[in-house]
One Martini backbone bead per residue (centre of mass of N, CA, C, O) as a GRO file, in nm:
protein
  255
    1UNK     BB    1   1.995   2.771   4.177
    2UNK     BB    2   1.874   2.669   4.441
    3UNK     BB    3   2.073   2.498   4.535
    4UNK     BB    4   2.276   2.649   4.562
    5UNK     BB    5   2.164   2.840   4.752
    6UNK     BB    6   2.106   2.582   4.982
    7UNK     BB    7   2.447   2.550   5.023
    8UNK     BB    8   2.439   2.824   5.180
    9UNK     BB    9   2.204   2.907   5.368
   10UNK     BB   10   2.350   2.622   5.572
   11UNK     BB   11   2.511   2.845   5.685
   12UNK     BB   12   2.595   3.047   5.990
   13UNK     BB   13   2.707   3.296   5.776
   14UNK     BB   14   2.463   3.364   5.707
   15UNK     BB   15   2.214   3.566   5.614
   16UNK     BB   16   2.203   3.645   5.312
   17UNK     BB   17   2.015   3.612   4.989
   18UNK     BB   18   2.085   3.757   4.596
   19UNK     BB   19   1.994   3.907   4.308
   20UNK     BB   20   2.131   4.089   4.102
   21UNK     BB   21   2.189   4.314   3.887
   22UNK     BB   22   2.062   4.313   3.573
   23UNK     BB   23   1.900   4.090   3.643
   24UNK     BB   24   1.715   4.222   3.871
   25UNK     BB   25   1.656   4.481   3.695
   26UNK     BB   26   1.602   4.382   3.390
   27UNK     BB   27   1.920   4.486   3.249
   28UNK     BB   28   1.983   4.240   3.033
   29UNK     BB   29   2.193   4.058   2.848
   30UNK     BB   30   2.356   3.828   2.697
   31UNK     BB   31   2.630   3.957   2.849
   32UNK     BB   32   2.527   3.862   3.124
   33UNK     BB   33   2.557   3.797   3.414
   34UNK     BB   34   2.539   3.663   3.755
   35UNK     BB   35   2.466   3.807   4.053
   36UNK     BB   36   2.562   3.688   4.402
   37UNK     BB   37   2.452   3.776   4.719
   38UNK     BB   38   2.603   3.760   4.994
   39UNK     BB   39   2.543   3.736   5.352
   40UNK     BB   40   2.783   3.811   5.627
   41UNK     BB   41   2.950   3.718   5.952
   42UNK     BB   42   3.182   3.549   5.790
   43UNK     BB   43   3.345   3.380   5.612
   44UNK     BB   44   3.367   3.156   5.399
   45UNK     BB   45   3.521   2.913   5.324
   46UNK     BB   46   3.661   2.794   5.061
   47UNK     BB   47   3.625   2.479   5.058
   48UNK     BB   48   3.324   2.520   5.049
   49UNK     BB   49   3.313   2.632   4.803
   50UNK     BB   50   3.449   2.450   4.598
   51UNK     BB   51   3.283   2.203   4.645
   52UNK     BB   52   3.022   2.324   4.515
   53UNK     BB   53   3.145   2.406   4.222
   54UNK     BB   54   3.299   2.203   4.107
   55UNK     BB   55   3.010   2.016   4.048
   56UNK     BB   56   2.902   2.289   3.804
   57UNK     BB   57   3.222   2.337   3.710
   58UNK     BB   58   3.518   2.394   3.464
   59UNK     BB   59   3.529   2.673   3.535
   60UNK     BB   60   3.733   2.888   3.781
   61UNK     BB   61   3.742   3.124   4.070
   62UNK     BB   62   3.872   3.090   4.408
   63UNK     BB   63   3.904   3.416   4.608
   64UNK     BB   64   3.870   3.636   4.521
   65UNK     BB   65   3.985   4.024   4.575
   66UNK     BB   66   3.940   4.262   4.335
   67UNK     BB   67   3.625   4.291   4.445
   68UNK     BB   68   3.648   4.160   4.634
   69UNK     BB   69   3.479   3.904   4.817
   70UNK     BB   70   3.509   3.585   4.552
   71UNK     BB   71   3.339   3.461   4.298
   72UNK     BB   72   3.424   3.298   3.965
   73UNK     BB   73   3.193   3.093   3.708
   74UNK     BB   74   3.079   2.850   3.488
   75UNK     BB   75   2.736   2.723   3.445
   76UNK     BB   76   2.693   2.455   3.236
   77UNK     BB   77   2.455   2.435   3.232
   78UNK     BB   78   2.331   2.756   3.151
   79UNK     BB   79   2.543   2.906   3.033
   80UNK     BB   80   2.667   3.110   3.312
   81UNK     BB   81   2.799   3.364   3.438
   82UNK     BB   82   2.911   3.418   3.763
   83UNK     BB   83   2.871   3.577   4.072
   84UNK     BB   84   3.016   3.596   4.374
   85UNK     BB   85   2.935   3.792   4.672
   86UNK     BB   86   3.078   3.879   4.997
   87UNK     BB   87   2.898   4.085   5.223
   88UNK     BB   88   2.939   4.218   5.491
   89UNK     BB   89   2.699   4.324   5.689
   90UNK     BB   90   2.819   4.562   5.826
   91UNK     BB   91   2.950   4.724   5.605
   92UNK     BB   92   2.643   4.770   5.447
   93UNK     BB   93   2.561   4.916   5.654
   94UNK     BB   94   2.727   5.153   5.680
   95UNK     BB   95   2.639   5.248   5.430
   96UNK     BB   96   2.361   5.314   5.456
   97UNK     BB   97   2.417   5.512   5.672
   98UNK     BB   98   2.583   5.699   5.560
   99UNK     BB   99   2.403   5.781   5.299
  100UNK     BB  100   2.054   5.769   5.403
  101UNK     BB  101   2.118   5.913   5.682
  102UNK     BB  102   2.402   6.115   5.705
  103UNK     BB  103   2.455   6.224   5.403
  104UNK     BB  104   2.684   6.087   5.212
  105UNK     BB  105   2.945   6.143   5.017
  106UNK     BB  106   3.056   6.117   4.646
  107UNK     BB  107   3.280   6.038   4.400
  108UNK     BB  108   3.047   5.923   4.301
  109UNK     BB  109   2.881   5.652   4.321
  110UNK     BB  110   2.707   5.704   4.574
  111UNK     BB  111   2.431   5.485   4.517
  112UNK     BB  112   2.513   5.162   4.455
  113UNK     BB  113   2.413   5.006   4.669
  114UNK     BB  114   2.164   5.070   4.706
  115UNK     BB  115   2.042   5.000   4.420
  116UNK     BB  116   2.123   4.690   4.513
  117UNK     BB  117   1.943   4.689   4.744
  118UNK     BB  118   1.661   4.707   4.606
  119UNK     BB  119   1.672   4.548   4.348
  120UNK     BB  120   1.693   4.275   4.507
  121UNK     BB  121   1.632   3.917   4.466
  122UNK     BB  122   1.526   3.771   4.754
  123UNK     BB  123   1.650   3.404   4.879
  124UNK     BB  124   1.718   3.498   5.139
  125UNK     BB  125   1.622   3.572   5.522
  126UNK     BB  126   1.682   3.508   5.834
  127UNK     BB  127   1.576   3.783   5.969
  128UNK     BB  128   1.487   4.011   5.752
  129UNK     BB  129   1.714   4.251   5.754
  130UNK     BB  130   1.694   4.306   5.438
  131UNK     BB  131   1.372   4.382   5.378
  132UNK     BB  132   1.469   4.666   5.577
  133UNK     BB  133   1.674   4.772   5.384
  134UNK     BB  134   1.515   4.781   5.157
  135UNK     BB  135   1.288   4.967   5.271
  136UNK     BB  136   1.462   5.216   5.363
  137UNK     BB  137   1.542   5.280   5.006
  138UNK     BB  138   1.219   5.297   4.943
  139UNK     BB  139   1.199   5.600   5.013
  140UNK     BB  140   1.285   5.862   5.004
  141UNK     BB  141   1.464   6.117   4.939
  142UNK     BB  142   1.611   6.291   5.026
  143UNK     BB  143   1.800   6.613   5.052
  144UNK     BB  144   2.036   6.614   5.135
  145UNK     BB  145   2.150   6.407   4.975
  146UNK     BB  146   2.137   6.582   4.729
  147UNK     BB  147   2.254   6.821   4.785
  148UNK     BB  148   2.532   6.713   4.840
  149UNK     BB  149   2.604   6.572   4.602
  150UNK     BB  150   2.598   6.802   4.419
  151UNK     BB  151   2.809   6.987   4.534
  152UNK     BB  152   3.067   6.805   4.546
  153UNK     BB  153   3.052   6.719   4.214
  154UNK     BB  154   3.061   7.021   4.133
  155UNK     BB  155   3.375   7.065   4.243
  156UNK     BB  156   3.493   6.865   4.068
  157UNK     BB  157   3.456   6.955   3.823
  158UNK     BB  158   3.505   7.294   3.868
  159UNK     BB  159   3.484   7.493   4.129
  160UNK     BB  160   3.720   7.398   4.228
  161UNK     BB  161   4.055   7.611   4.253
  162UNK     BB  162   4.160   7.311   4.296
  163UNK     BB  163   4.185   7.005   4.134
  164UNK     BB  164   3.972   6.984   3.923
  165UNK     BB  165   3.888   6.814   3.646
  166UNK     BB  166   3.930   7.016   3.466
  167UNK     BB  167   4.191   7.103   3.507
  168UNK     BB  168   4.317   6.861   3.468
  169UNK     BB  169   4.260   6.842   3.181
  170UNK     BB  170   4.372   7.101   3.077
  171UNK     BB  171   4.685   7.015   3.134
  172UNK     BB  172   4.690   6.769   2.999
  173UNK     BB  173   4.622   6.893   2.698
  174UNK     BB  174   4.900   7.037   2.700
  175UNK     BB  175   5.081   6.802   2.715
  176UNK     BB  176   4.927   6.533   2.596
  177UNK     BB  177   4.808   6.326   2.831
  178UNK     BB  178   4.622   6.100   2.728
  179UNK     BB  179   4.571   5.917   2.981
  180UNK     BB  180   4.516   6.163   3.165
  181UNK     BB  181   4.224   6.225   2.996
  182UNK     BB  182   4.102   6.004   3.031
  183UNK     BB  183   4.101   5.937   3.351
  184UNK     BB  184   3.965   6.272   3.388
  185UNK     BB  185   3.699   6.167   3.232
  186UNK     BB  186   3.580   5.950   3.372
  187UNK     BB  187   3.563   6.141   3.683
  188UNK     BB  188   3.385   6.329   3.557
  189UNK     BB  189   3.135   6.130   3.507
  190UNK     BB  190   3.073   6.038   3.759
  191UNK     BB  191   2.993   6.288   3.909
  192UNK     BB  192   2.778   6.387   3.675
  193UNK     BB  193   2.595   6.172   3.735
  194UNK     BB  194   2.551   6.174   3.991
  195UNK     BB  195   2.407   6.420   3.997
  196UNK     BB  196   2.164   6.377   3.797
  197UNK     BB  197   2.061   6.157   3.974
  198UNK     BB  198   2.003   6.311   4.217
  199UNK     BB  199   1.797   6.539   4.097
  200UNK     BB  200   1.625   6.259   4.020
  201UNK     BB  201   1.587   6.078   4.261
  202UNK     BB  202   1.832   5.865   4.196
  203UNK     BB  203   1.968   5.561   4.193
  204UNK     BB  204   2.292   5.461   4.106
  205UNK     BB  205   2.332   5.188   3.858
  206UNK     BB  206   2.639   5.249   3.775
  207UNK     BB  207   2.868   5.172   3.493
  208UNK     BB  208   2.602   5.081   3.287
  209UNK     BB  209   2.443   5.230   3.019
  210UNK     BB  210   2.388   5.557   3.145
  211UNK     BB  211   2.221   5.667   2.880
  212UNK     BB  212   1.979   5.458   2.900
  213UNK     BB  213   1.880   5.520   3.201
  214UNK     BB  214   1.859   5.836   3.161
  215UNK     BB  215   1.636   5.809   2.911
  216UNK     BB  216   1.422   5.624   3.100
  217UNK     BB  217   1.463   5.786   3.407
  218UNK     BB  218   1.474   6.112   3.358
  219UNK     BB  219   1.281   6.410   3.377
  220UNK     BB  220   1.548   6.532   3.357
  221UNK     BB  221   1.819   6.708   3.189
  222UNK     BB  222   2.016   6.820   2.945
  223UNK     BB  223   2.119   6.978   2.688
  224UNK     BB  224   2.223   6.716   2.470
  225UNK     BB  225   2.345   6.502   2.624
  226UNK     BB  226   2.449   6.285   2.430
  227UNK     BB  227   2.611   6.429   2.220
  228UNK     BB  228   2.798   6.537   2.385
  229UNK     BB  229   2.907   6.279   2.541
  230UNK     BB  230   3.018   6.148   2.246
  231UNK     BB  231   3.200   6.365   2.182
  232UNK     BB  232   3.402   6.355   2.438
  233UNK     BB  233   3.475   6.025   2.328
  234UNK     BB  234   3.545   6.088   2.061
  235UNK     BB  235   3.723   6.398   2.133
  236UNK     BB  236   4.022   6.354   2.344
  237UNK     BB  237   4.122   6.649   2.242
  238UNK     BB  238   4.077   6.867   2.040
  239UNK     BB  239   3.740   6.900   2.181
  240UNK     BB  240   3.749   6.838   2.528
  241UNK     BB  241   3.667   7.150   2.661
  242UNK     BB  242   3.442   7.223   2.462
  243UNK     BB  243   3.296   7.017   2.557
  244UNK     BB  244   3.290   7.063   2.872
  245UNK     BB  245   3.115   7.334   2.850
  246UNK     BB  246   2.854   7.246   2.737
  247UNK     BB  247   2.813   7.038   2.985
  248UNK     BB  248   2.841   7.251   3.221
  249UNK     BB  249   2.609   7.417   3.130
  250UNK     BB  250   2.400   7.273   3.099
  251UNK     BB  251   2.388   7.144   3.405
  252UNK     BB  252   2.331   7.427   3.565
  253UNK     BB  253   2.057   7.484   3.401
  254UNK     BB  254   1.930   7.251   3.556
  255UNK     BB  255   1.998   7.378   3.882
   0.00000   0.00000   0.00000
């Protein structure tokens, strides 16, 4: 890895690289690829990532689009799938100034970069310039930025007076459209999420885990947690609008 890291370290487009994702953060298992994140003042050619890649792998995928810029391959030595993301500086800049300075929320997965530049394991660092910003998301958590988060998600969930998550389920469920039931049920968890971790002031680390690192790291909880939400993952007609509201009765109880 050592290796692969200074094949790109010494290109003049790069600013920083780290590993970052479940193995950064501790939270890796057999299934986990490896995460390793660039940061560029410019994007690096294909041309010249391909020739890296291709001599330490026989799969490879060069150039992909799908989740922003990036590469993913099997590096054959280690037998683990590779994932390199490319992420223009500014455009990261403006992330972190956005939600940590500005304190502007989102629809759910609020600081999910916020999470990955924390946690990041920086193995490379031209100007220091990572290692700033990843002190400046390890301070004190605004009051601000919590307070956004938990309104705007909560009008999301159910609060607001037109096309709620709840609202929107709701019509679903008399139609009887699946794909639409379950679609406005996972936007319904991840702003519930984004909510729980915003109150317990932490930053939100995507969305695998997601109940067991709420139950190893939040101090505050709904009651019924984990029973509630997989009820509602269970039962997603029948009885999905009573789940709906056990949830929601529970997390107001916690606000």
């Amino acid at each position: 890895m050592e290796s692969l890291i200074q094949k790109f370290s010494i290109r003049n487009e790069v600013i920083g690289i780290g590993f970052g994702g479940s193995s950064a953060a501790k939270a890796s298992d057999i299934l986990s690829d490896i995460d390793i994140y660039i940061f560029v003042k410019k994007q690096i050619p294909l041309e010249y990532r391909y020739e890296i890649i291709k001599e330490i792998s026989s799969k490879y995928e060069i150039g992909g689009e799908y989740f922003g810029p990036g590469d993913e391959f099997y590096y054959d030595k280690i037998k683990k799938q590779i994932d390199l993301m490319y992420f223009d500086i500014n455009w990261f800049h403006s992330i972190v100034n956005n939600v940590w300075i500005k304190h502007i929320p989102s629809n759910g997965y609020t600081t999910c970069f916020l999470y990955t530049l924390k946690n990041l394991e920086i193995k490379y660092d031209k100007t220091g310039y990572l290692k700033e910003l990843q002190n400046l998301v390890s301070s004190s958590y605004p009051k601000e930025l919590k307070d956004n988060i938990i309104k705007r998600n909560l009008m999301l969930l159910c609060d607001k007076p037109f096309a709620s998550y709840y609202g929107q389920i709701e019509s679903a469920v008399k139609r009887k459209d699946f794909i639409s039931i379950n679609h406005r049920i996972s936007a319904f968890l991840a702003s519930y999420f984004d909510i729980i971790f915003a109150l317990n002031e932490l930053l939100h680390p995507g969305e695998k885990k997601l109940i067991q690192f709420a139950k190893n790291n939040c101090k505050i909880l709904p009651d019924d947690f984990e029973k509630n939400i997989i009820e509602l993952l269970e039962e997603p007609n029948k009885n999905t609008l009573a789940n709906l509201d056990r949830l929601i009765f529970n997390l107001r109880k916690i606000l």
